[in-house]
Every structure is written in structure tokens, then in C-alpha cells.
C-alpha positions as CSV (number, residue, x, y, z in Angstrom):
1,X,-6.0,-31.1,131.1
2,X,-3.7,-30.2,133.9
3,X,-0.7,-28.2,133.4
4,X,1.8,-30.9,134.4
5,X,0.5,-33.2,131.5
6,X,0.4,-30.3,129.5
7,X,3.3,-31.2,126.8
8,X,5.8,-28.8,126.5
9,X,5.8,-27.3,122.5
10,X,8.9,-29.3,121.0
11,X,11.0,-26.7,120.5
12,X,11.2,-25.4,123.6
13,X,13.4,-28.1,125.3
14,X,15.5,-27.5,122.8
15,X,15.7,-24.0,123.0
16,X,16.1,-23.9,126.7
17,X,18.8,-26.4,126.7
18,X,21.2,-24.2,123.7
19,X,19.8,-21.1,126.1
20,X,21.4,-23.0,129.6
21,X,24.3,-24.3,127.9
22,X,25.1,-20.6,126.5
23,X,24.0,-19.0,129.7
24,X,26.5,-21.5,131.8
25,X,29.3,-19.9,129.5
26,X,28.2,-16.1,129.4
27,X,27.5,-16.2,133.2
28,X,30.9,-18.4,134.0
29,X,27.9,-20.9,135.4
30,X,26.5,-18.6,138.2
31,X,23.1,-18.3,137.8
32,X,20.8,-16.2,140.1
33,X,17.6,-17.9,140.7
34,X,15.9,-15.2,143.0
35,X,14.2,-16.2,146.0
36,X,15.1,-18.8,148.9
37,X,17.3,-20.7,146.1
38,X,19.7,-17.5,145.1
39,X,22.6,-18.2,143.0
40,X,23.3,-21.8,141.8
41,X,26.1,-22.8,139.9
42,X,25.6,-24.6,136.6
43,X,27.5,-26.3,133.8
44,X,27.1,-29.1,131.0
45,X,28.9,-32.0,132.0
46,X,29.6,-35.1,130.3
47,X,26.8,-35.5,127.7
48,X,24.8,-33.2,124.7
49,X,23.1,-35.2,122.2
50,X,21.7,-33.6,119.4
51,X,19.2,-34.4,116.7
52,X,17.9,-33.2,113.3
53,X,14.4,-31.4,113.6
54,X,12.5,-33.0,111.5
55,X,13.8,-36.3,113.7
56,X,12.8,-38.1,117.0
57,X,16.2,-39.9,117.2
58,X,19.6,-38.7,118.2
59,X,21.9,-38.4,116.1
60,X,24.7,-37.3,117.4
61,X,26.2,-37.4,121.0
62,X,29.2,-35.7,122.6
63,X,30.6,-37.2,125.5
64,X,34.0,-37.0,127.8
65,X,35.4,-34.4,129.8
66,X,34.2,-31.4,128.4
67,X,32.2,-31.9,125.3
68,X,30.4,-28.5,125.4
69,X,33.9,-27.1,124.6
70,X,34.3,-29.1,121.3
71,X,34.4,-28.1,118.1
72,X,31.9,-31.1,116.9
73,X,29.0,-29.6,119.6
74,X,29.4,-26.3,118.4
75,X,28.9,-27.7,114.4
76,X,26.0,-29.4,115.5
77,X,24.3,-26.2,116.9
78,X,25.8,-24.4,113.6
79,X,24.2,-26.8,111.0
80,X,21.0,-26.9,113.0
81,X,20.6,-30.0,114.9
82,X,19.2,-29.1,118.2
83,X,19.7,-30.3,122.1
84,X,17.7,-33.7,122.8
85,X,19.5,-34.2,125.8
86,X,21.8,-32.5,128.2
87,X,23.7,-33.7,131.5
88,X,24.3,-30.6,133.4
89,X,25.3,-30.2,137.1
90,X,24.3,-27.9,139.6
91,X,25.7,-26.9,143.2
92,X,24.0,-25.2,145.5
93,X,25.7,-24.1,149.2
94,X,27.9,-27.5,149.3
95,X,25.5,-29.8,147.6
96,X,26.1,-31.1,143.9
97,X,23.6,-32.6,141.8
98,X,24.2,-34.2,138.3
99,X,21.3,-34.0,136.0
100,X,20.3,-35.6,132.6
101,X,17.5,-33.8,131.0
102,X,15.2,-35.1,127.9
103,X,13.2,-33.4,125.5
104,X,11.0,-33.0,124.5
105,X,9.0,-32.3,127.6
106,X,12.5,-32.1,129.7
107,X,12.6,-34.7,131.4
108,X,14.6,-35.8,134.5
109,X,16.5,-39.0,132.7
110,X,19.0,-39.5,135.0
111,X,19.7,-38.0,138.4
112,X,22.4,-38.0,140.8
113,X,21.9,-36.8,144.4
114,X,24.0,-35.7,146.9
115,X,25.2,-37.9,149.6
116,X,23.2,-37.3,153.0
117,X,25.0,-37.3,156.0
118,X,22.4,-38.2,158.3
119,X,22.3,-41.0,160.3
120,X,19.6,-43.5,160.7
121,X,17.0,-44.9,158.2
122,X,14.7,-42.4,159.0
123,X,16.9,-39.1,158.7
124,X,18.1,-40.8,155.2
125,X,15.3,-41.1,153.5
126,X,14.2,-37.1,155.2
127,X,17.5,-36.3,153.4
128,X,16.8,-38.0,150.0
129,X,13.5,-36.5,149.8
130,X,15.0,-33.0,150.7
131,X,17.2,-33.2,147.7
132,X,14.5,-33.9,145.0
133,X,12.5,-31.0,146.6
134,X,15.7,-29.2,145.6
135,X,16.5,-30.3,142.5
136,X,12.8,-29.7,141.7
137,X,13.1,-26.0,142.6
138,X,16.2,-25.6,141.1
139,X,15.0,-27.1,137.6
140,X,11.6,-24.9,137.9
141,X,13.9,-21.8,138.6
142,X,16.1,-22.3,135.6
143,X,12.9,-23.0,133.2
144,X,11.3,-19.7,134.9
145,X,14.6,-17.8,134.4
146,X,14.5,-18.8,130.6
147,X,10.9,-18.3,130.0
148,X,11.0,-14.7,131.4
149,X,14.1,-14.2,128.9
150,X,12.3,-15.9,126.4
151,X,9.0,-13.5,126.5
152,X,11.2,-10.7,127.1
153,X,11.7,-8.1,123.9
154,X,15.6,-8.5,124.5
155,X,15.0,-12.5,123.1
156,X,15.4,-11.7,119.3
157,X,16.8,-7.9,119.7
158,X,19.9,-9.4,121.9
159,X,19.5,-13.1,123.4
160,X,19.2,-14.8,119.6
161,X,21.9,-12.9,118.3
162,X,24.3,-13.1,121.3
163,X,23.4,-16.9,121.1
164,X,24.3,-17.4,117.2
165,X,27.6,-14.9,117.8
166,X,28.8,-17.6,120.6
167,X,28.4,-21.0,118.4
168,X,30.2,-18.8,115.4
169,X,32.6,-17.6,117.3
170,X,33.3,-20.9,118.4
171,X,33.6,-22.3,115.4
172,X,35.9,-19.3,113.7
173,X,38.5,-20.0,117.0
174,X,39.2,-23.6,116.6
């Protein structure tokens, strides 16, 4: 079996969606990525949908303007539903991308590029293609940056408790 049909163990998307949406927060969404891509910027947007488990089915979604800074996401963490779904977006240089990830296997659900300011057929679809490349190795960075932090010893000595501090915290202010 090849490693990109390899499925990703279920709780992983979900970690690694709490993990970027805390991370977005902690870092005030800067995010370095090493390498050619550097620093990125990154927040949740409009969507998180949660679910139970022990379920395959959402059952609960925050949407709007800011729904990572309600109190009814933050419950959801705190009574352990976990991430199914997450719309985040990302800028890098003067590009923005808006991106809604699935799990379990984390998904590309929706995507919205960047408009390309070439002219000609040709030079558009060069553009389009230049963006998912992009995205791609933007999306591969983040899942590298939270798989070295997730093999790391800091994960359960400072990462998990940082993490549950911030959703209680949250919780306790509002």
C-alpha cells in the first residue's frame, strides 16, 4: 500500500485541527514553515464542525464571523466532541487561500484560490496550477509542523496541557 492511500489514524485529523486552531491563537496566526515557504499566516475562518467520538456525523457546526471565538466552540472542545472539519485561511507573500479541511484523512473539501493576474489562457491555467502546488506545500508544512510537535516529548509535558488551559480559560472568561 502506498503512503498516500495510507488512512490517516482517526484521531489524528482531529487532533491536528484543535492543535492548528490553538496554534493560530498562541502564535497570533504566524506560523513558520521552514524552508522556501517561511512564515505563513493562518486562522479559522467561518466554519468548525465538531462531532462525538464514538460518531461519524457532525453534530455540531459553528459558523459566521468568528466562530472560533465563541463560547459554544470552546464547550464543544470542553465536553469532548472533536474537529470533523475546519475552514481555515492562509496568506502567503500577497496570496490568500481559504481552505476547508475533512477528517478523517484531512481532506481538501473546499478550496478557494487566489485570483491570477496573468493574461492569456495559457498563463491562467500556469497560475491555477501554481497555486495548488502551493496550497499543497503549505498543507504538507503545517501537518509536518504538527507531527514534529506531536512526537516531540514537549506534546504531553507542555503542548496537551497548554492546549486544555486555552479551551478552559476560554470558557472561565465568557
Amino acid at each position: 500500500m502506498s503512503t498516500e492511500t495510507t488512512p490517516i489514524v482517526p484521531h489524528q485529523a482531529g487532533e491536528f485541527f484543535a492543535w492548528l486552531w490553538w496554534t493560530t491563537e498562541e502564535r497570533s496566526g504566524a506560523i513558520d514553515l521552514g524552508g522556501d515557504l517561511g512564515s505563513v499566516d493562518v486562522w479559522v475562518d467561518e466554519r468548525l464542525a465538531f462531532r462525538h467520538p464514538a460518531d461519524t456525523k457532525i453534530s455540531a457546526v459553528m459558523t459566521g464571523d468568528n466562530p472560533s471565538a465563541s463560547l459554544e466552540s470552546r464547550a464543544a472542545m470542553a465536553g469532548g466532541k472533536v474537529l470533523q472539519e475546519v475552514r481555515i485561511g492562509l496568506r502567503r507573500e500577497d496570496r490568500e487561500y481559504l481552505v476547508t479541511l475533512k477528517a478523517p484523512a484531512i481532506d481538501i473539501k473546499q478550496a478557494k484560490m487566489p485570483s491570477g493576474t496573468s493574461d492569456g489562457e495559457d498563463a491562467a491555467i500556469f497560475d491555477r496550477m501554481f497555486f495548488y502546488e502551493e496550497l499543497n506545500s503549505i498543507l504538507g508544512g503545517l501537518v509536518r509542523r504538527f507531527s514534529d510537535e506531536r512526537i516531540s516529548d514537549a506534546w504531553e509535558l507542555e503542548v496537551v496541557p497548554a492546549v486544555r488551559a486555552w479551551i478552559n480559560a476560554e470558557r472561565t472568561e465568557a
